[in-house]
C-alpha positions in Angstrom: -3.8 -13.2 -9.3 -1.3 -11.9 -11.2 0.9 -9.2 -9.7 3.2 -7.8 -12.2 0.7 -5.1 -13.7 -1.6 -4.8 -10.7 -3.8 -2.1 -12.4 -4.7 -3.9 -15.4 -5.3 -6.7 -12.4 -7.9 -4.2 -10.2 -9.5 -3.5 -13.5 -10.4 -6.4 -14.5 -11.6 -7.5 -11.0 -13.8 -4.4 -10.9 -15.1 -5.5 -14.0 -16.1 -8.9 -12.8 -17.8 -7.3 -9.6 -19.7 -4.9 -12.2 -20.6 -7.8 -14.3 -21.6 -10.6 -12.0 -25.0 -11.5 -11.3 -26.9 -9.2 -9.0 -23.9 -7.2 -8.6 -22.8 -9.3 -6.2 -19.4 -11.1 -6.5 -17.8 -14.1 -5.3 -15.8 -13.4 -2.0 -12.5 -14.4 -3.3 -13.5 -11.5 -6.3 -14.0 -9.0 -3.5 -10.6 -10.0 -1.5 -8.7 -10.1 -4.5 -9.8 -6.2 -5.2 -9.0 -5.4 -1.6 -5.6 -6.2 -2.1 -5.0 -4.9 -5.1 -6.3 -1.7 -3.5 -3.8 -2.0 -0.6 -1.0 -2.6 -2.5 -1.7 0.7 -4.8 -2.2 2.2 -0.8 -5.5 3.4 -2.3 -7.2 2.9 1.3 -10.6 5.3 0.4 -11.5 2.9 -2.7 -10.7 0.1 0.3 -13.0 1.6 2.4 -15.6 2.2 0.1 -14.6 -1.2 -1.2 -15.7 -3.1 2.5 -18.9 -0.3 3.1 -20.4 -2.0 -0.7 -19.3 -5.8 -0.1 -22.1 -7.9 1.1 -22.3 -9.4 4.8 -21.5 -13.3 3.3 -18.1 -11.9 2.6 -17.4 -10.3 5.4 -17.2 -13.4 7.8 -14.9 -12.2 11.0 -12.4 -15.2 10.2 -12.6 -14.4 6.5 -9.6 -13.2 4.5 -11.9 -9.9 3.3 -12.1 -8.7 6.9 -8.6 -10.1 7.4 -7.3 -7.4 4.5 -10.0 -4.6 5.6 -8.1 -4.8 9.3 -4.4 -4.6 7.4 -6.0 -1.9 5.1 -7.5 -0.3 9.1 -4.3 -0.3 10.2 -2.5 1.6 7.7 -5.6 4.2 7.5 -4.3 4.7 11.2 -1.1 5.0 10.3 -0.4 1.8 12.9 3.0 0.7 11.6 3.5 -2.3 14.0 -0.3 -3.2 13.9 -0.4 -3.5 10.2 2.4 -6.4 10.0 1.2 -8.1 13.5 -2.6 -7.9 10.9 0.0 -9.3 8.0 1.4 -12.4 9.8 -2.2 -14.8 9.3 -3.0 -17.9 7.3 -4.0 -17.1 4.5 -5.6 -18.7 1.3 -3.9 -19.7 -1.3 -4.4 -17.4 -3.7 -4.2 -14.3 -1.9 -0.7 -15.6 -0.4 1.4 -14.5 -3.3 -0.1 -10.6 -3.1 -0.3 -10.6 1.0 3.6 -11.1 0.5 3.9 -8.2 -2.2 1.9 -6.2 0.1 4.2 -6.7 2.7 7.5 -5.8 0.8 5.2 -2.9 -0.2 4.5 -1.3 3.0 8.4 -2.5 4.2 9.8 0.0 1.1 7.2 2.7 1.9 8.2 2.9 5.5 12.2 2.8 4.6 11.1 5.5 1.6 10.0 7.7 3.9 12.0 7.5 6.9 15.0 7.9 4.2 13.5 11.2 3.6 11.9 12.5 6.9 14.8 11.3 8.9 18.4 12.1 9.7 18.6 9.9 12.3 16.4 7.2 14.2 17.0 4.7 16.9 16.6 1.2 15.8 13.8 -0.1 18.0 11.9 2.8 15.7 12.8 1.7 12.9 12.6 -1.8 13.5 8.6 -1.2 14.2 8.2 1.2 11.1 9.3 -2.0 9.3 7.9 -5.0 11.1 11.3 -6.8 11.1 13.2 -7.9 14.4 15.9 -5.3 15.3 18.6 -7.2 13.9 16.9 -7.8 11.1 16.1 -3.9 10.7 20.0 -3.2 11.1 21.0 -5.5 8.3 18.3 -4.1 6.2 19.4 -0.4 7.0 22.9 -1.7 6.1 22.0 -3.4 2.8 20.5 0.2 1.8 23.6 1.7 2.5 22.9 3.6 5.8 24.9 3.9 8.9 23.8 1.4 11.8 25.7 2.3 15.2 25.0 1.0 18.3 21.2 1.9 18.7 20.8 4.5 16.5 20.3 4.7 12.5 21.8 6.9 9.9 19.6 7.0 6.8 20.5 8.4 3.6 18.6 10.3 2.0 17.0 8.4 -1.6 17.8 10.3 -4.5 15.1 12.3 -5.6 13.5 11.3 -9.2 11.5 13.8 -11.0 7.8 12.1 -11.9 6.9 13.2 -15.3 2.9 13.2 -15.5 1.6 12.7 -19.3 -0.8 15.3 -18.8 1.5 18.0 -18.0 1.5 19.6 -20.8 -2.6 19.3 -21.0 -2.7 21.3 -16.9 0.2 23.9 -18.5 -2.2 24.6 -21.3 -5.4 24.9 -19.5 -3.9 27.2 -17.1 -2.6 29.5 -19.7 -6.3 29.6 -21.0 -7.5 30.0 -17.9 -5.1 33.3 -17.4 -5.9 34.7 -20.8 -9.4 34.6 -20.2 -9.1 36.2 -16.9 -7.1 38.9 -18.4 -9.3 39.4 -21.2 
C-alpha cells in the first residue's frame, strides 16, 4: 500500500472494487480502502464503506472489522478508545498505514487542542493523544508548549490560509447569481 499520495491510493482501490468480479473484492481490497478512508478522516465513505462490504469480509477477528471499530471510535469522538482499537496485530500489509493512521489522529488531536485550548491538564491531554503522560509532556515540549507540573500550555499553531482552486469558479458563480437576482 503505498502511502505517500493516499488519494491516488483510494482511487485506485475503488477502482479495483468497481472492477472485480461480481462487484465483490478481495477482503484485503476492502481493508485497504478502509484505511485509506480513515486516514483522509472521511468516516461517512467508511461507513458506507462497511454497510456495502460483504459478510466474508467482515469476520469479528478480521482486520476490516478491526478498522471499522477504529473508524467507530473516532465517529464517536472516543479519543482513548480509538488508540486502545489501534494497539492490535495486524497484517502485514495494513501495518505500515495502521501506523500512519496513528500519527494521523496523534497530530489531529494536538492540532486542535493547540487551537481550542489555552490550557489543559496532562492526564487530558495524554488521553486526547493515546501516549503515557510522560510521553504526552515530552511531546507537548518538543511542540514548543509549556508543561508545568500537571497542567499544559499550548501554543496556538499558526494559522495557514488554504487556497481552494476553485475559488475563483464559487466568486464567479456568485456574482452571476447576484446579477440575475438583481436583474
Amino acid at each position: 500500500m503505498i502511502l505517500s499520495d493516499v488519494e491516488s491510493t483510494r482511487q485506485e482501490l475503488e477502482n479495483e472494487e468497481l472492477k472485480s468480479s461480481d462487484g465483490v473484492a478481495t477482503t484485503e481490497v476492502y481493508a485497504k480502502l478502509m484505511a485509506c478512508y480513515l486516514l483522509e478522516n472521511d468516516l461517512c465513505s467508511a461507513k458506507f464503506l462497511w454497510k456495502r462490504a460483504p459478510a466474508a469480509a467482515k469476520e469479528t477477528e478480521g482486520a476490516l472489522a478491526a478498522l471499522w471499530a477504529v473508524g467507530q471510535k473516532l465517529w464517536t469522538k472516543d479519543s482513548l478508545g480509538v488508540y486502545v482499537a489501534l494497539r492490535r496485530e495486524w497484517p502485514e500489509y495494513l501495518q505500515p498505514a495502521v501506523g500512519q493512521l496513528e500519527g494521523v489522529i496523534r497530530e489531529r488531536a494536538l492540532s486542535l487542542v493547540s487551537r481550542a485550548y489555552t490550557s489543559i491538564t496532562l492526564s487530558d491531554l495524554s488521553a486526547l493523544v493515546g501516549l503515557p503522560t510522560e510521553e504526552a509532556a515530552k511531546l507537548a515540549t518538543e511542540r514548543g508548549w509549556v508543561a508545568e507540573g500537571d497542567m499544559v500550555l499550548p501554543r496556538t499553531a499558526p494559522q495557514t490560509i488554504q487556497q481552494t482552486s476553485n475559488c475563483q469558479q464559487a466568486l464567479t458563480k456568485l456574482t452571476q447569481y447576484v446579477s440575475f437576482l438583481e436583474n
